[in-house]
C-alpha positions, 0 to 999 in steps of 0.5 A: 678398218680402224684395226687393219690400219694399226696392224699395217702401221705396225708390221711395216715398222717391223720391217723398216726396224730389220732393214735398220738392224742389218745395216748394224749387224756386222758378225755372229756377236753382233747377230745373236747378242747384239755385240753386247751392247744394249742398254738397261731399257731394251734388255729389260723390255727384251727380256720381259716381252720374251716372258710374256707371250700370248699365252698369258693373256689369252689361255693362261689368263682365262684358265687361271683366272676362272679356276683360281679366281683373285688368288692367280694373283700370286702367280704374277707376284711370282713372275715379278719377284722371282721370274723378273727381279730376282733372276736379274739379281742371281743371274745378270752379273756373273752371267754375263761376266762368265760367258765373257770370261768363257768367250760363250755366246750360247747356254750349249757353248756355257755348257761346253766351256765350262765343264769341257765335255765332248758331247755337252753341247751337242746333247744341249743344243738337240734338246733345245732344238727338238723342244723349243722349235714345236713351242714356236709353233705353237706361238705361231698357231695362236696367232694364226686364229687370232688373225682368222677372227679378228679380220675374217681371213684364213688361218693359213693366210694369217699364218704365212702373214706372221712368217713373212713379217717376223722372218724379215725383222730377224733375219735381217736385223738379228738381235739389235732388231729384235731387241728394238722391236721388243721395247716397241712392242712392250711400250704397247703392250704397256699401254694396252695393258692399262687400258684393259683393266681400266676400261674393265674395272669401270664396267664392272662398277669400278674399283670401289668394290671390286674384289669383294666382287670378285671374290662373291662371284668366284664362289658362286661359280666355283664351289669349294669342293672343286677349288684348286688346292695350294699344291696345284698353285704353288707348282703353277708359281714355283714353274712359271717363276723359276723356269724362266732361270733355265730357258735358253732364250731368257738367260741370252738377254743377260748375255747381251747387255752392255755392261754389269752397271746397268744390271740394277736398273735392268732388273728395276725397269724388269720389274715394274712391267712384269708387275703391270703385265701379270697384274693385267693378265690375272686380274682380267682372268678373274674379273671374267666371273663378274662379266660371265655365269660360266665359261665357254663350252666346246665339245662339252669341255670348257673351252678356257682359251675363249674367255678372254677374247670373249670378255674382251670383244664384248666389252671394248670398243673397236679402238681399243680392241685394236690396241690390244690385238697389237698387245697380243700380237707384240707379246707373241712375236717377241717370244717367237722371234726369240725361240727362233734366234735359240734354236737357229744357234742350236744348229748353226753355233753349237752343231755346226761350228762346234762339232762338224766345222770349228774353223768356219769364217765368220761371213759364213757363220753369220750367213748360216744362222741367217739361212737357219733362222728362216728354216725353223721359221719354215719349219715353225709353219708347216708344224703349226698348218699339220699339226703332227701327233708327236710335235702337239706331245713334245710342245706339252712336255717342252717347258718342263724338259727344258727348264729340268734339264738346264736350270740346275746344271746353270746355276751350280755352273755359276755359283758352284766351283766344284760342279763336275761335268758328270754332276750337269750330265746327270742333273740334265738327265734327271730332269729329261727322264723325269717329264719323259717317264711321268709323261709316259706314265700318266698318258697325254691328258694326266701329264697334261692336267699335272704338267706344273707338278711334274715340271716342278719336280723335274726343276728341283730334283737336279738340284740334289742330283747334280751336287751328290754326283759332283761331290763323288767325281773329278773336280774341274781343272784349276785353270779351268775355274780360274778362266770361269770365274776370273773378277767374279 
């Protein structure tokens, strides 16, 4: 009773925060970006709300933390010092200001003002549409079957709930909404974090002797011979880290904040929740080897996804528990209602008003992304109730694509004034082919099992490919770099 009451309190703050968000919501600026305004705190806790998702501590935590033991802590050193403060120090000042200079409000517009392509942004805006929507999807699955167990009512039921609640905080209030109700949900998220590996830490006989613990149980379960090796955890890390530095949805944030002053304190702020965050999460993946023999099976598989709730359920009380289902439940709507923000302007910004109607108003603009917002939530359900064969395969390749195809391109965008539109054509390429041929040659499981691997080598390749073929092409008009890289 006592965590249907929190949940109720919770979603019906959500609603009030997008009924306040759309009294401030005036035109398309201030929809997707806020109007530029936010502060060092709600761009630090948007930012790290959107990073980390459900995943992380429901399949993520568990898998990691049974395979790799206390050494999954490298990965959350990772998020914090290379997926938090150091994409806040490359990446926050000149995005911000070149996507100011370039009168930019989305990576395909960046891509398009910046290298004057004729089909960049159209090509840029199908791969984030086609990628990202099934990754919402599969947001919206996991919080279907949380609700189902949780409070014993149908995954259907539970879906629509998710749709419902989410569909009225973004549609209504955008990305001042959002934002808001990113910094209330990291505060929990915060919170429930401590208390999880508190309460934990205790049961286990406290902090005394607990990664000898860890480390004694962890060979017991895991023989040296069936340990991960370094490779499989320096792609885990290198993916996880550097990935964010190429997803639509987290360069947005450095977009949005008010101005280039507050980008220290936004990456100081980042970086101690990304450190609370992953610690909590990796570390409580690793202590289910004190608390359990072996991990769940299903259908004579491991079933990693079921250790955490497990581990969780068996050793919380009822309130804390409540707590920590809103951690989940706030980790998974920030990403999701930023998915769909991205993908909404896939269509609406990048489509619609850069190619089939450039002279569109503003009112209609900002209508259409509204419209488009509830549509791919729509469509975000009916993939996450079917299920279709080819939406579970894009959902597998879509990190490794997106980050492949965009990362590279953006960064020389940013810091290279020789890059040619050719070169981020070709550095976007590489990255698509090379999920799309390794997933085509190892098959769904193989791909599956190596995804970091080849997610990681589709990162680094376009950073040889794009330099190497803009060294050979037309370099960019000087007017053109003049405009990007104005004061910069």
């Amino acid at each position: 009773m006592f965590s249907l009451t929190l949940l109720i309190v919770f979603l019906v703050a959500m609603v009030v925060i997008g009924i306040w968000g759309m009294r401030k919501t005036k035109n398309l600026g201030d929809f997707f970006l806020g109007g530029r305004t936010l502060g060092p705190w709600m761009s630090a806790f948007a930012y790290g709300t959107t990073y980390f998702s459900a995943v992380i501590f429901i399949g993520f935590a568990g898998k990691i933390g049974w395979g790799f033991g206390l050494n999954g802590l490298w990965i959350a050193f990772g998020n914090a010092v290379f997926g938090t403060l150091l994409a806040w120090l490359v990446l926050g000042k000149r995005t911000r200001r070149m996507t100011q200079n370039l009168d930019a409000m989305t990576m395909p517009e960046f891509f398009h003002e910046r290298f004057q392509g004729k089909y960049i942004k159209m090509v840029t805006a199908v791969i984030i549409f086609v990628f990202l929507t099934p990754y919402s999807a599969s947001v919206f699955k996991g919080l279907g079957y949380l609700f189902q167990a949780t409070f014993g009512i149908s995954y259907n039921l539970a879906l629509l709930i998710m749709i419902l609640i989410t569909g009225i905080y973004l549609i209504l209030g955008g990305y001042f909404a959002v934002a808001l109700t990113d910094f209330i949900q990291g505060i929990i998220m915060l919170g429930g974090s401590i208390l999880m590996v508190a309460v934990l830490t205790a049961k286990a006989g406290g902090w005394a002797g607990i990664l000898p613990l860890i480390a004694e149980k962890y060979a017991q379960h895991v023989p040296a011979a069936h340990q991960p090796g370094w490779l499989m955890l320096a792609s885990l890390v290198f993916m996880t880290s550097f990935g964010t530095w190429g997803m639509p949805q987290m360069v947005q944030k450095f977009y949005a904040i008010k101005n280039e002053k507050m980008i220290i304190r936004g990456a100081i702020i980042s970086l101690l929740f990304a450190v609370v965050i992953t610690f909590a999460a990796y570390f409580t993946g690793a202590l289910a080897h004190v608390f359990m023999n072996a991990p769940v099976m299903a259908n004579g598989k491991p079933a990693f996804d079921q250790i955490i709730p497990n581990l969780l359920t068996q050793n919380l009380p009822e309130p804390l528990m409540a707590v920590i289902l809103l951690l989940v439940l706030s980790a998974s709507m920030s990403t999701l209602s930023s998915l769909v923000l991205v993908s909404a302007s896939a269509i609406s910004i990048d489509l619609y008003k850069g190619h089939v109607n450039p002279h569109v108003s503003k009112e209609d603009s900002l209508m259409m992304i509204r419209f488009l917002s509830g549509v791919f939530i729509a469509i975000s359900f009916f993939i996450a109730r079917y299920e279709f064969a080819f939406i579970v395969t894009l959902m597998a390749l879509s990190w490794g694509v997106v980050a492949g195809s965009f990362m590279a391109p953006f960064l020389y965008g940013l810091y290279w004034k020789r890059t040619t539109k050719i070169g981020v054509k070709a550095g976007m390429a590489t990255g698509l082919l090379i999920n799309i041929v390794a997933f085509c040659y190892l098959g769904k499981d193989k791909y599956q099992a190596n995804s970091t691997i080849v997610a990681s080598c589709a990162m680094l390749a376009p950073f040889i490919v794009v330099p190497l073929v803009s060294i050979f092409t037309r370099p960019p008009q000087k007017a053109l770099l003049d405009k990007a890289f104005e004061k910069i």
